[in-house]
GUKOL-59381 format. One record per atom (N, C-alpha, C, O, CB): atom name; residue in three letters; x, y, z; residue number from 0. Coordinates in Angstrom, 1 decimal. Atoms other than C-alpha are relative to their C-alpha. Glycine has a CB too. Layout:
REM GUKOL-59381
site: CA, code: ALA, c1: X, c2: Y, c3: Z, pos: NUM
...
//
This chain:
REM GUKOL-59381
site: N, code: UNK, c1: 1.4, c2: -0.5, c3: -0.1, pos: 0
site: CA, code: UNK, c1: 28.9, c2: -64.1, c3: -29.3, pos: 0
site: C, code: UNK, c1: -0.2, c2: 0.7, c3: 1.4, pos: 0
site: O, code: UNK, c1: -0.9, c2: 1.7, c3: 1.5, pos: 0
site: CB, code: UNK, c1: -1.0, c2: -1.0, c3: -0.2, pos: 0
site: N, code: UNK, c1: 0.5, c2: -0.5, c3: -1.0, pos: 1
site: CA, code: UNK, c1: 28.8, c2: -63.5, c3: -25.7, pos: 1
site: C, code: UNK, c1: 0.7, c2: 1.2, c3: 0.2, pos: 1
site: O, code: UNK, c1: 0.2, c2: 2.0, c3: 1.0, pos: 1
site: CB, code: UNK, c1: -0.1, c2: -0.9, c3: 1.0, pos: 1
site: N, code: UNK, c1: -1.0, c2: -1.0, c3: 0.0, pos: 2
site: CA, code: UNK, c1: 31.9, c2: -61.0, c3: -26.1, pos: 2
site: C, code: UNK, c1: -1.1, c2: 1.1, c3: -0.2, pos: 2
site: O, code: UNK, c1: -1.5, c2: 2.0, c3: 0.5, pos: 2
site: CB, code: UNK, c1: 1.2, c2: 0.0, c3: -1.0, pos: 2
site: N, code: UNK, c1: 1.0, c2: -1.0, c3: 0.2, pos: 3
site: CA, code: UNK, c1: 29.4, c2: -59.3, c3: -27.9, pos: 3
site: C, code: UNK, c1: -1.1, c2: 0.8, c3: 0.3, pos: 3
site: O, code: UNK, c1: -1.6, c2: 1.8, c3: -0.1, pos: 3
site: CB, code: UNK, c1: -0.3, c2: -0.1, c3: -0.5, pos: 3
site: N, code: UNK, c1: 1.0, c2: -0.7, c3: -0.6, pos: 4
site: CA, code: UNK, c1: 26.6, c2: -58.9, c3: -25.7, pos: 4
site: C, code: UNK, c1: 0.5, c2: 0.7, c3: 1.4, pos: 4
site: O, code: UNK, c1: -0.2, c2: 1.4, c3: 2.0, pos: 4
site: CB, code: UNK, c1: -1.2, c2: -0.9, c3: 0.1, pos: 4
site: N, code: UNK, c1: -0.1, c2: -0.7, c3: -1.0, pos: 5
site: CA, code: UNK, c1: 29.0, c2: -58.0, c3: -22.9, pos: 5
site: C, code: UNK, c1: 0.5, c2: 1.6, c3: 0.0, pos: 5
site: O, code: UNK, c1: 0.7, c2: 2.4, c3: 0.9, pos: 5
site: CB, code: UNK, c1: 0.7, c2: -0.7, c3: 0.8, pos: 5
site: N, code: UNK, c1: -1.1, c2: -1.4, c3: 0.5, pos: 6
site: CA, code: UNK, c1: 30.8, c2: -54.9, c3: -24.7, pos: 6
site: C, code: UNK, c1: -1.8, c2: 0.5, c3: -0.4, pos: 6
site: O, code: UNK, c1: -2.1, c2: 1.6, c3: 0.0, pos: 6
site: CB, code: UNK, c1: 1.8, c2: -0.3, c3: -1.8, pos: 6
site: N, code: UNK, c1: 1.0, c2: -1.0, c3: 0.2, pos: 7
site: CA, code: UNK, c1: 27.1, c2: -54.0, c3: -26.0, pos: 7
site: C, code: UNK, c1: -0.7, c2: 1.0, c3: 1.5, pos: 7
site: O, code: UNK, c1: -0.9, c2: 2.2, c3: 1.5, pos: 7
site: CB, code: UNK, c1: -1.2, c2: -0.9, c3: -0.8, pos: 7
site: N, code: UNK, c1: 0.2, c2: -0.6, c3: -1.1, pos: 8
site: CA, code: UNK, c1: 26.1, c2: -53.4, c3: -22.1, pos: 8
site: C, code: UNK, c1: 0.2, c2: 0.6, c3: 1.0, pos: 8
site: O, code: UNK, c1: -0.5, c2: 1.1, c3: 1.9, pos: 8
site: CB, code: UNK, c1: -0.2, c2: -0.3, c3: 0.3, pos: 8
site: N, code: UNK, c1: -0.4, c2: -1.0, c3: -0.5, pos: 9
site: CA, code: UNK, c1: 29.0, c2: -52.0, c3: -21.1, pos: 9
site: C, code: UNK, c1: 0.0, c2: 1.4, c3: -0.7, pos: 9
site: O, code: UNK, c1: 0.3, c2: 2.4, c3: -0.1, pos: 9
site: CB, code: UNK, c1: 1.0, c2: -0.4, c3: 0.4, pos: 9
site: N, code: UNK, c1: 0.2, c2: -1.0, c3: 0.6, pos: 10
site: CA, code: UNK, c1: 28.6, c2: -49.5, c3: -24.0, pos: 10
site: C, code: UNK, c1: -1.2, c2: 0.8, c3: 0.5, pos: 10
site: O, code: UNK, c1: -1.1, c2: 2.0, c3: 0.9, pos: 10
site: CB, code: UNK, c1: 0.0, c2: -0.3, c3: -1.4, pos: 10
site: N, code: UNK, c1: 1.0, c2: -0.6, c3: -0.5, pos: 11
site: CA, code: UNK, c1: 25.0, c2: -48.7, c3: -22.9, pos: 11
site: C, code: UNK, c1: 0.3, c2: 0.5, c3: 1.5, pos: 11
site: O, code: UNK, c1: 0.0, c2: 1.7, c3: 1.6, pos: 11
site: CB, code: UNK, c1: -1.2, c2: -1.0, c3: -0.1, pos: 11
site: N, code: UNK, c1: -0.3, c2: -0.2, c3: -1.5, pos: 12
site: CA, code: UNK, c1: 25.9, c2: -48.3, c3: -19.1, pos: 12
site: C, code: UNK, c1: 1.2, c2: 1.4, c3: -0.4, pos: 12
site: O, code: UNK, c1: 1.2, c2: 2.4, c3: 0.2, pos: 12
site: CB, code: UNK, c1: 0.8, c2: -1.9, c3: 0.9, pos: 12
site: N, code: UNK, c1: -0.9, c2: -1.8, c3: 0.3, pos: 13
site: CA, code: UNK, c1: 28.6, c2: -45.3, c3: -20.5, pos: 13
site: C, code: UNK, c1: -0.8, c2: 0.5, c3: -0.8, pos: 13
site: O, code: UNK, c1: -1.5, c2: 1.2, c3: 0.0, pos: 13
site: CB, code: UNK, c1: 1.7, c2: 0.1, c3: -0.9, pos: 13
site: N, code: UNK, c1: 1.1, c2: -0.3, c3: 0.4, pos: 14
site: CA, code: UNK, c1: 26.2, c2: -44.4, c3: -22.6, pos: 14
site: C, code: UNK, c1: -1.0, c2: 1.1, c3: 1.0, pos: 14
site: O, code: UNK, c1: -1.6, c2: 2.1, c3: 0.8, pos: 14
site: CB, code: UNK, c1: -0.6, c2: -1.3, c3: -0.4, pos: 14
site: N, code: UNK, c1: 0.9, c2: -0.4, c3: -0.9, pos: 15
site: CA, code: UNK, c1: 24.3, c2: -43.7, c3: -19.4, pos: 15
site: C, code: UNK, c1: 0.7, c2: 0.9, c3: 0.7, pos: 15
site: O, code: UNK, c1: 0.2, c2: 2.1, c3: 0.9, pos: 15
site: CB, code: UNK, c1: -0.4, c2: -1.0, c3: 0.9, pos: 15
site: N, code: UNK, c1: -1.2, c2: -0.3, c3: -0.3, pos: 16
site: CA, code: UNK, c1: 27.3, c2: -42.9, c3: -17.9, pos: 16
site: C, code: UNK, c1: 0.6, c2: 1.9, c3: -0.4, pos: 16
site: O, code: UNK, c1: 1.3, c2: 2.5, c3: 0.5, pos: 16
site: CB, code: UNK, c1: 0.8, c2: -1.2, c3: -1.0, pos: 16
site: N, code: UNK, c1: -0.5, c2: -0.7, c3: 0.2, pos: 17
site: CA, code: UNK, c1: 28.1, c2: -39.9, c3: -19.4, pos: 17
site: C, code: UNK, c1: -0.6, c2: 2.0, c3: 0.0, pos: 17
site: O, code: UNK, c1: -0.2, c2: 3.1, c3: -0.2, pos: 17
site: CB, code: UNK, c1: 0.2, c2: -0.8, c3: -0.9, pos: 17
site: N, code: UNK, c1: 0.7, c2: -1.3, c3: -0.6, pos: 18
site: CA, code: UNK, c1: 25.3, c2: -37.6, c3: -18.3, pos: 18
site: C, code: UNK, c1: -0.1, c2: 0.1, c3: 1.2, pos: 18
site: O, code: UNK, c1: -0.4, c2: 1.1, c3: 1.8, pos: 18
site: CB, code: UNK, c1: -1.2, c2: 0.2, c3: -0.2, pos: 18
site: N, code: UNK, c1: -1.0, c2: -0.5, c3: -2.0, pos: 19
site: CA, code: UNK, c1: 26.6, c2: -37.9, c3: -14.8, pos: 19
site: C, code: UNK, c1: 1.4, c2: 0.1, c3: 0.4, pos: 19
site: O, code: UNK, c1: 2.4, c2: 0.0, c3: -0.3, pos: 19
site: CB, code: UNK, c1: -0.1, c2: -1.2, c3: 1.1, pos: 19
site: N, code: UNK, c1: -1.5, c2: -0.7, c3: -0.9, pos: 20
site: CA, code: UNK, c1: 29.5, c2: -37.0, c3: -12.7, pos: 20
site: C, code: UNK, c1: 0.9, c2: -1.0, c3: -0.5, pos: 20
site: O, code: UNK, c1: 2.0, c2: -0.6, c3: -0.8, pos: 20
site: CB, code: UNK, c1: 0.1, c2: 0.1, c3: 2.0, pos: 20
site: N, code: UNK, c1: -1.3, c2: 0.8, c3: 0.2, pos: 21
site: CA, code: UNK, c1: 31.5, c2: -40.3, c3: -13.6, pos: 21
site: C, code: UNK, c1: 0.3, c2: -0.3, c3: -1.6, pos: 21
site: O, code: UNK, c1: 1.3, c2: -1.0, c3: -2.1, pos: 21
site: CB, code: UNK, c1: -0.2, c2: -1.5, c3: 0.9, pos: 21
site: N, code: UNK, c1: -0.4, c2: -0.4, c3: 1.6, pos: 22
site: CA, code: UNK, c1: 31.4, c2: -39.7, c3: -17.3, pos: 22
site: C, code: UNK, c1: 0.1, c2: -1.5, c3: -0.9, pos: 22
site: O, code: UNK, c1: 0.2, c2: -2.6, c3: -0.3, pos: 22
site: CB, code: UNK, c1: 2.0, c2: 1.0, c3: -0.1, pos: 22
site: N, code: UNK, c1: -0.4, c2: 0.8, c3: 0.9, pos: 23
site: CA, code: UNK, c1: 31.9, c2: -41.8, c3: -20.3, pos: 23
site: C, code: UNK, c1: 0.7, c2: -1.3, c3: 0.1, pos: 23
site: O, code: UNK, c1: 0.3, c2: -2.4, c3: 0.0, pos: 23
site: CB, code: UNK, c1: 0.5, c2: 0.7, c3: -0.6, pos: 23
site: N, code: UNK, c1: -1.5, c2: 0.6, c3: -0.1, pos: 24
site: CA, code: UNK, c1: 35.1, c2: -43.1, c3: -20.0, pos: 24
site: C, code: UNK, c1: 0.4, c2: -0.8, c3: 1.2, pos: 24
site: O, code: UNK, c1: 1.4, c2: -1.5, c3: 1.1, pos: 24
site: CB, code: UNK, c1: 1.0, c2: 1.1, c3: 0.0, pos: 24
site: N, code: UNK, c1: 0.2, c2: 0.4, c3: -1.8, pos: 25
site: CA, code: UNK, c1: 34.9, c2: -44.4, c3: -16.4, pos: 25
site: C, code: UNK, c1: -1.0, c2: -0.8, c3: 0.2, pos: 25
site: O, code: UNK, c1: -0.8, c2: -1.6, c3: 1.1, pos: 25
site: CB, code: UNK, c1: -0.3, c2: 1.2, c3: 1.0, pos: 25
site: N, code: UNK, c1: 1.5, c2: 1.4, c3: 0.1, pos: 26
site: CA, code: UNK, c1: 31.5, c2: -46.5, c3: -16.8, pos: 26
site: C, code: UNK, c1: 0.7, c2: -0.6, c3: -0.8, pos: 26
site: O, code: UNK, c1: 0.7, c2: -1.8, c3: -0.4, pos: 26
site: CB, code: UNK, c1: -1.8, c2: 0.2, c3: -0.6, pos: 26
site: N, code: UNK, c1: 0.0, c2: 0.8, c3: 1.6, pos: 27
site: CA, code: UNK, c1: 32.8, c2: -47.8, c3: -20.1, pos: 27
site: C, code: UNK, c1: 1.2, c2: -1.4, c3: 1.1, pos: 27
site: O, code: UNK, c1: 1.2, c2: -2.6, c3: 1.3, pos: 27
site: CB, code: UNK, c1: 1.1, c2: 1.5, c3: -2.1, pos: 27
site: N, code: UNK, c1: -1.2, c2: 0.9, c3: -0.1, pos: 28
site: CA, code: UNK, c1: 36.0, c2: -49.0, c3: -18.5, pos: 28
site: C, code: UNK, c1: -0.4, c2: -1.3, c3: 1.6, pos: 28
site: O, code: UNK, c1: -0.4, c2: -2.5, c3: 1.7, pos: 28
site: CB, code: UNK, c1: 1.7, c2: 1.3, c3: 0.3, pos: 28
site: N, code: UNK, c1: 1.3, c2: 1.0, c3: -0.8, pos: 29
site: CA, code: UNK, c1: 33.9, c2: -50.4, c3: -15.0, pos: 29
site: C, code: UNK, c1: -0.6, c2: -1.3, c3: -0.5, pos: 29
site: O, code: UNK, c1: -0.6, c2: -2.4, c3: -0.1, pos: 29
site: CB, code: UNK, c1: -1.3, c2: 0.8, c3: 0.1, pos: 29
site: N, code: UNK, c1: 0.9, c2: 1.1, c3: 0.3, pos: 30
site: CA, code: UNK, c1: 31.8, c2: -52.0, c3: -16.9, pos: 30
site: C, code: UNK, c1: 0.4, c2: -0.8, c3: -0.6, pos: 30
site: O, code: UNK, c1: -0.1, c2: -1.9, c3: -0.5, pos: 30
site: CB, code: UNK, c1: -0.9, c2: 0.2, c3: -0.5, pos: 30
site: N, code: UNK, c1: -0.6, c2: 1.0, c3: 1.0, pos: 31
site: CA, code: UNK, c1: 34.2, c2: -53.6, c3: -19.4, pos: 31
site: C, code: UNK, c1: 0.9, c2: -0.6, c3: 1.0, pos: 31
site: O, code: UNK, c1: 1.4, c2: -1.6, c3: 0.4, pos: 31
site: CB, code: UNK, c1: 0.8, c2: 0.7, c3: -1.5, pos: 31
site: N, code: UNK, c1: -1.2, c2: 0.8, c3: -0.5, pos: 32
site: CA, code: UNK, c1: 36.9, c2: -54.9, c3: -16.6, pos: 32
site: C, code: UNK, c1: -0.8, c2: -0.8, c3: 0.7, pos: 32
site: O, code: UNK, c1: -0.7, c2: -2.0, c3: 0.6, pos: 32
site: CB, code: UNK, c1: 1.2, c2: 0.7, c3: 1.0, pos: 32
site: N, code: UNK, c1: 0.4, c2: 0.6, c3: -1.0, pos: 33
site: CA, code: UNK, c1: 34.6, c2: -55.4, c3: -13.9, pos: 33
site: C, code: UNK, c1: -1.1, c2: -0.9, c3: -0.7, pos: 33
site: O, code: UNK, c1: -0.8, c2: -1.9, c3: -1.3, pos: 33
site: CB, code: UNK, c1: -0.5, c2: 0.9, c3: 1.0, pos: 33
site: N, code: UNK, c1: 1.4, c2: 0.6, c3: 0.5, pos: 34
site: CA, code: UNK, c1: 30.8, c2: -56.4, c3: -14.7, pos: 34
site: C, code: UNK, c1: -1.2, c2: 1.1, c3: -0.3, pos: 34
site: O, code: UNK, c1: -1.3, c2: 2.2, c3: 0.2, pos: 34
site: CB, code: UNK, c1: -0.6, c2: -1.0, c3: 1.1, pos: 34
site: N, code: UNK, c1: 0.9, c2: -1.1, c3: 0.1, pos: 35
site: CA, code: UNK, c1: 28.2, c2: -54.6, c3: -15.8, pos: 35
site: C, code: UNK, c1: -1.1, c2: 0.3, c3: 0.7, pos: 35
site: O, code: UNK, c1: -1.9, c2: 1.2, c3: 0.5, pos: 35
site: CB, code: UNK, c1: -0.5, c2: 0.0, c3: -1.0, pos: 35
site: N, code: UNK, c1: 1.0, c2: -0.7, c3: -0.8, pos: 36
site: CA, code: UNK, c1: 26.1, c2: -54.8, c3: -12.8, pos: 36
site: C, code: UNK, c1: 0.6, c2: 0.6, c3: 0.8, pos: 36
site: O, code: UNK, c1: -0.1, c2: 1.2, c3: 1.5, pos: 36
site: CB, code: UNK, c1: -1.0, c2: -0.6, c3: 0.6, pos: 36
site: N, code: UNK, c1: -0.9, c2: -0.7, c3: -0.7, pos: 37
site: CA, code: UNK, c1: 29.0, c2: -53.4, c3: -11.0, pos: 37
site: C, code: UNK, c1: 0.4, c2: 1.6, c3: -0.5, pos: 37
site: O, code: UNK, c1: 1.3, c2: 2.3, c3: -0.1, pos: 37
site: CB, code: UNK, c1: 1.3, c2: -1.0, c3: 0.0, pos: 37
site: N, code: UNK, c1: -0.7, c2: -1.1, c3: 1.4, pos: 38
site: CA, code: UNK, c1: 29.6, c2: -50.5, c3: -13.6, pos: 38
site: C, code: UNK, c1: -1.8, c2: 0.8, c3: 0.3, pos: 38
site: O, code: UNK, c1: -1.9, c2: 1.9, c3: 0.8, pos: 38
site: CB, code: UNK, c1: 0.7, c2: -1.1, c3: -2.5, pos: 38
site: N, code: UNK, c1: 1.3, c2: -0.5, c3: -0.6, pos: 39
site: CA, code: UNK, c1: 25.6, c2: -49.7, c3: -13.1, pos: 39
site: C, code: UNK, c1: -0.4, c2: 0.8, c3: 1.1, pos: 39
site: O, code: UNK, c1: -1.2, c2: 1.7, c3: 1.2, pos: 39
site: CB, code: UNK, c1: -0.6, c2: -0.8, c3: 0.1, pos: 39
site: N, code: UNK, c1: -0.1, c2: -0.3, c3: -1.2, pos: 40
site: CA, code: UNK, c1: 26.2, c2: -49.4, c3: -9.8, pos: 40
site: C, code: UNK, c1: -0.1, c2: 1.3, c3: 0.3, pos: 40
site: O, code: UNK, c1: -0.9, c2: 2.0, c3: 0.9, pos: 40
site: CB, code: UNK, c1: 0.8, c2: -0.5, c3: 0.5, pos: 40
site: N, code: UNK, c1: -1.0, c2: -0.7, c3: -0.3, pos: 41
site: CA, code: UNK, c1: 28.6, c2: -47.1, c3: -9.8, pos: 41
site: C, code: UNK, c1: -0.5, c2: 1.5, c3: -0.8, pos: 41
site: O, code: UNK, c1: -0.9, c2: 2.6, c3: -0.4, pos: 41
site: CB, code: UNK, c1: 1.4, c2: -0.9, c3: -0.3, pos: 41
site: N, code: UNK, c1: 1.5, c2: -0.8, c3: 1.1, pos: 42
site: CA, code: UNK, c1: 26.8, c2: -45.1, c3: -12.5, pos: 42
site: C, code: UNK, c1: -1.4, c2: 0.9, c3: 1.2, pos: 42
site: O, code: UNK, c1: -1.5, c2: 1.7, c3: 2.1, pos: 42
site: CB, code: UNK, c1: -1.2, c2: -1.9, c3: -1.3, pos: 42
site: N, code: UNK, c1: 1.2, c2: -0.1, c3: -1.2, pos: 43
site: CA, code: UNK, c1: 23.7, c2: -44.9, c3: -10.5, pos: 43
site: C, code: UNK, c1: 0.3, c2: 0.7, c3: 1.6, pos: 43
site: O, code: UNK, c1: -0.7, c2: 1.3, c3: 2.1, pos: 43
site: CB, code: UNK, c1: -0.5, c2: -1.7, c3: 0.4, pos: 43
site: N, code: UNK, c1: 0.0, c2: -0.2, c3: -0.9, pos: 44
site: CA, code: UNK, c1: 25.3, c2: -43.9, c3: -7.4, pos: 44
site: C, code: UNK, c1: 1.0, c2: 1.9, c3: -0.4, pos: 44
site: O, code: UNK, c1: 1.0, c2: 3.0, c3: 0.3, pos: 44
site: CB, code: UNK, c1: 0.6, c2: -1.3, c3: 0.8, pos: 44
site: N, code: UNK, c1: -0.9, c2: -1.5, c3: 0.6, pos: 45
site: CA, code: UNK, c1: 27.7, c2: -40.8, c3: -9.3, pos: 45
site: C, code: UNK, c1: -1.5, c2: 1.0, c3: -0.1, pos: 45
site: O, code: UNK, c1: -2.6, c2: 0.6, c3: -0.4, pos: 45
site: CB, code: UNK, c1: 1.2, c2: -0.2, c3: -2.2, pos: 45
site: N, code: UNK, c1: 1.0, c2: -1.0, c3: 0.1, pos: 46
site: CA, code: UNK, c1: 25.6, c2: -37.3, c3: -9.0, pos: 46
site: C, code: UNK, c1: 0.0, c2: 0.4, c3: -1.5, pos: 46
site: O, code: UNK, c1: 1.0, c2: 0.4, c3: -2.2, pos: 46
site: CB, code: UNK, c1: 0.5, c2: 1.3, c3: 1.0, pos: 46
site: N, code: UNK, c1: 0.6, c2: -0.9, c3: 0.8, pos: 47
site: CA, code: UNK, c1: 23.7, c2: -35.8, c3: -12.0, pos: 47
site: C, code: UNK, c1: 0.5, c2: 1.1, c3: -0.4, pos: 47
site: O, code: UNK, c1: 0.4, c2: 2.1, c3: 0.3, pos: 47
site: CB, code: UNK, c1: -0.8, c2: 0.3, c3: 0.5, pos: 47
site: N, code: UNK, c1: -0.1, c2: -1.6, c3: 0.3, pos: 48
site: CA, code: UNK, c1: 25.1, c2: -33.2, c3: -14.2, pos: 48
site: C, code: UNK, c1: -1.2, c2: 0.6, c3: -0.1, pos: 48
site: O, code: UNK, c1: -2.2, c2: 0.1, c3: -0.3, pos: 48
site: CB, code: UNK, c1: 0.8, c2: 0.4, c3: -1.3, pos: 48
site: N, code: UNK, c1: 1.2, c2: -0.7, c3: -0.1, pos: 49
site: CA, code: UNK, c1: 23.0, c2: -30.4, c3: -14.2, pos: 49
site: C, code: UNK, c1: 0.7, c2: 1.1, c3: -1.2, pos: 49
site: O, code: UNK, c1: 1.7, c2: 1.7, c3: -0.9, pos: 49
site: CB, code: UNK, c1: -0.4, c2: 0.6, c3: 1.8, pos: 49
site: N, code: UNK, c1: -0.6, c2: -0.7, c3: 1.6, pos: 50
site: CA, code: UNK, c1: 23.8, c2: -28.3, c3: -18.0, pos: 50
site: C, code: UNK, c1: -0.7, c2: 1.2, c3: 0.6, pos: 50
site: O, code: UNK, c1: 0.0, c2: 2.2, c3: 0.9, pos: 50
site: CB, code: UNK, c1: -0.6, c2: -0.7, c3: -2.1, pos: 50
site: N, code: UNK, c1: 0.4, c2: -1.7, c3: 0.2, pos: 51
site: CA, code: UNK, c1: 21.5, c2: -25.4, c3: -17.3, pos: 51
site: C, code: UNK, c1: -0.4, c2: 0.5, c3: 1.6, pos: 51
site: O, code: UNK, c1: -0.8, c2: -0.5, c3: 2.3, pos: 51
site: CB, code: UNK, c1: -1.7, c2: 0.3, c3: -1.3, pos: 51
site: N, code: UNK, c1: 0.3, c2: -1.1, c3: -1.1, pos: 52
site: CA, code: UNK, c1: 20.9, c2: -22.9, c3: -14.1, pos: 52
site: C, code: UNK, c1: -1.5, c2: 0.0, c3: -0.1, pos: 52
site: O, code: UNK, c1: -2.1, c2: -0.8, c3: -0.8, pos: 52
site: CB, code: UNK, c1: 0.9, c2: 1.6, c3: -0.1, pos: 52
site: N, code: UNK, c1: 1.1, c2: -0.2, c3: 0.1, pos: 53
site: CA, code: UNK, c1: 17.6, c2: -21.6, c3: -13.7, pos: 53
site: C, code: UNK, c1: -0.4, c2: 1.3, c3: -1.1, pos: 53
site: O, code: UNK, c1: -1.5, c2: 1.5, c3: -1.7, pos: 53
site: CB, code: UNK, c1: -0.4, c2: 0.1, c3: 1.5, pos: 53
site: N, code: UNK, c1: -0.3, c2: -1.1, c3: 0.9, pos: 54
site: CA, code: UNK, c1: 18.6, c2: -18.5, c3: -16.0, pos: 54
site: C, code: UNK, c1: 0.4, c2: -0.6, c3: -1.5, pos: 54
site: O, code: UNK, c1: 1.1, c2: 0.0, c3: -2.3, pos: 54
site: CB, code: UNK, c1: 1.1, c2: 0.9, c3: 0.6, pos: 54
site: N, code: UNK, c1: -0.1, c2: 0.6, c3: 1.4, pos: 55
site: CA, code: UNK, c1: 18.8, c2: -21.0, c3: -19.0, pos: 55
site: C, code: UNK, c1: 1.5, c2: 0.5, c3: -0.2, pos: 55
site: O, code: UNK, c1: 1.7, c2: 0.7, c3: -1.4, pos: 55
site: CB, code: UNK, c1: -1.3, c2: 0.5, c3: -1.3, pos: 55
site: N, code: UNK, c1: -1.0, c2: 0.3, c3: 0.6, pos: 56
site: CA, code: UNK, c1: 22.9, c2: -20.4, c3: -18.6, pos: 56
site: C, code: UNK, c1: 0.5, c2: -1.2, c3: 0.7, pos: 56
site: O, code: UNK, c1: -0.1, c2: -1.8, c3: 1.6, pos: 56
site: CB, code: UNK, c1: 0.9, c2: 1.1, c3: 0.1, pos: 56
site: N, code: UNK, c1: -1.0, c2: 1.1, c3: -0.2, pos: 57
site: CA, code: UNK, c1: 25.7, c2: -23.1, c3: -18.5, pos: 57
site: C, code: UNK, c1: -0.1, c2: -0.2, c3: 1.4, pos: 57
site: O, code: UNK, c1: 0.1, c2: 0.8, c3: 2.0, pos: 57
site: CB, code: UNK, c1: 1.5, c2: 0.2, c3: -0.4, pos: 57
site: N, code: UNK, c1: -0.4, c2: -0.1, c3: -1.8, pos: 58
site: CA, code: UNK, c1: 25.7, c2: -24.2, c3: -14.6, pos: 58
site: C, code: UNK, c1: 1.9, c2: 0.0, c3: -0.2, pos: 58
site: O, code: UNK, c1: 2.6, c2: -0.8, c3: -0.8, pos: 58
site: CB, code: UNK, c1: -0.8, c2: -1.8, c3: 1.2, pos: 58
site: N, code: UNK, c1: -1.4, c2: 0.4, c3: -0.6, pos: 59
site: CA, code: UNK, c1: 29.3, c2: -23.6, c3: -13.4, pos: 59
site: C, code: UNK, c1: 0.4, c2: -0.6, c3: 1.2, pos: 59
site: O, code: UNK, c1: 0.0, c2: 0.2, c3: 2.0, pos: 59
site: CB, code: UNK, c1: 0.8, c2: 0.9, c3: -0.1, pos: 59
site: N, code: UNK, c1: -0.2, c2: 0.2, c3: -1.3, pos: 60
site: CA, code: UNK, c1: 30.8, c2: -25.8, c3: -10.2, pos: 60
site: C, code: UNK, c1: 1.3, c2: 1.3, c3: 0.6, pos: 60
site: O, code: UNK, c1: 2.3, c2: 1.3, c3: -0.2, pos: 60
site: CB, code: UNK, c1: 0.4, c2: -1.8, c3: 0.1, pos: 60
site: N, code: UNK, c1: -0.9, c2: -1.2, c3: -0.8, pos: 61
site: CA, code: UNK, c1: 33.0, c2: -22.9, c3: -8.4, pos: 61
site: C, code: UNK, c1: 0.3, c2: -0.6, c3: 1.4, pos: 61
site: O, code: UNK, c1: -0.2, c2: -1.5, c3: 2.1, pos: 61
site: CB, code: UNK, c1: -0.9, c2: 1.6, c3: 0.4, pos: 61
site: N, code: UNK, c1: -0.4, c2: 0.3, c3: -1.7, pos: 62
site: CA, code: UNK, c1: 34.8, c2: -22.9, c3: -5.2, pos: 62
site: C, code: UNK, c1: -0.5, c2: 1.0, c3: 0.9, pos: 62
site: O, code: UNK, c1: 0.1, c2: 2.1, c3: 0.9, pos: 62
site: CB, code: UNK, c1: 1.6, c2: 0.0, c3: 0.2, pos: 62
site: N, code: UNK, c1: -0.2, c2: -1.5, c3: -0.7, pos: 63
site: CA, code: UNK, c1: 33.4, c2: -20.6, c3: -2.6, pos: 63
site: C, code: UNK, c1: 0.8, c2: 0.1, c3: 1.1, pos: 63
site: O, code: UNK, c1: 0.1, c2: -0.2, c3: 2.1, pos: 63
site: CB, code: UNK, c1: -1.4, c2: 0.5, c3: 0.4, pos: 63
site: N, code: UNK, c1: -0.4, c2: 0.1, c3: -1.2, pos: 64
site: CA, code: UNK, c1: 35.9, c2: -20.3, c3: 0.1, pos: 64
site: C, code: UNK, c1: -0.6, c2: 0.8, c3: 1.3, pos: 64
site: O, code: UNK, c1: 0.0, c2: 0.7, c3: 2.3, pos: 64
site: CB, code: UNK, c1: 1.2, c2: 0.1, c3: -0.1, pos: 64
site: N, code: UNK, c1: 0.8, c2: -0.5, c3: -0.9, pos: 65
site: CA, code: UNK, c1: 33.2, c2: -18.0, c3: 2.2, pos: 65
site: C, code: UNK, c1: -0.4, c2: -0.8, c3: 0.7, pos: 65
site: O, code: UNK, c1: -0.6, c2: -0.5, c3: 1.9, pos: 65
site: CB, code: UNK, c1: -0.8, c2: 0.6, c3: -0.3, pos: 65
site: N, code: UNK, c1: 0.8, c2: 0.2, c3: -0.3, pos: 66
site: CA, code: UNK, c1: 31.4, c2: -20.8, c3: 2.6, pos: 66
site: C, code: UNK, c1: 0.9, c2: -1.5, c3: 1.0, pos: 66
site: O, code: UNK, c1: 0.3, c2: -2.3, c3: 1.7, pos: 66
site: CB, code: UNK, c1: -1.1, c2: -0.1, c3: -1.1, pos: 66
site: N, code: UNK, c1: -1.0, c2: 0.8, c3: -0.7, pos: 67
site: CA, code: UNK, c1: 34.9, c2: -23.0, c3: 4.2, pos: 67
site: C, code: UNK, c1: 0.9, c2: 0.7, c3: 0.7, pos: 67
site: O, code: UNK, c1: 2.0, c2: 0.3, c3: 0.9, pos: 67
site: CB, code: UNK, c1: 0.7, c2: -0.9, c3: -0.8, pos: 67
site: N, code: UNK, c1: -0.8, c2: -0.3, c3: -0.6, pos: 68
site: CA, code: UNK, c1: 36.2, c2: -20.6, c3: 5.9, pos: 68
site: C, code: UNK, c1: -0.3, c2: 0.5, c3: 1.6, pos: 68
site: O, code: UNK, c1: -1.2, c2: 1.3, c3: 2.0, pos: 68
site: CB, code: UNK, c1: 0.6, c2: 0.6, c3: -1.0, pos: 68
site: N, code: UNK, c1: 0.2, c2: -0.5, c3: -1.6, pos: 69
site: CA, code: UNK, c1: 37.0, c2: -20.4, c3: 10.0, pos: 69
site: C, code: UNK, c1: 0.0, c2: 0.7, c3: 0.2, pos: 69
site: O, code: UNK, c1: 1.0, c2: 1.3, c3: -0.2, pos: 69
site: CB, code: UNK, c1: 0.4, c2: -0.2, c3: 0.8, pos: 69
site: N, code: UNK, c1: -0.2, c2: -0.9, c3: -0.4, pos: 70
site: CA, code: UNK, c1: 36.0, c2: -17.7, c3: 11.8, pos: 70
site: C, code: UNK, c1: 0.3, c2: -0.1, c3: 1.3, pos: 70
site: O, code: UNK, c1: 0.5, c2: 0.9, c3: 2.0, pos: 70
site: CB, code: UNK, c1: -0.8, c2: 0.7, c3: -0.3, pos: 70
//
């Protein structure tokens, strides 16, 4: 029984998981080795995807090297 409520909280925590930067797959497994307030954490601290631009397209992350490079 308790298996069961710890796999339901690490499912919710990827769940959560999966509309930020550390995805799905990566909370799920956090939360299921470690603990699930450790997997929250970690969750909670990963940045925010962001799906749309202000032009209602796809946001894409790009590299700009203008903005790394020495003059």
């Amino acid at each position: 029984m308790e298996s069961y409520v710890f796999l339901t909280f690490a499912n919710l925590i990827a769940t959560y998981g999966k509309h930020r930067g550390i995805g799905f797959a990566i909370s799920f497994l956090i939360s299921f080795f470690g603990t699930p307030f450790i997997g929250i954490i970690c969750v909670m601290l990963s940045e925010k995807i962001n799906k749309d631009d202000d032009n209602g397209q796809q946001a894409e992350k790009t590299f700009d090297i203008e903005q790394f490079r020495q003059y």
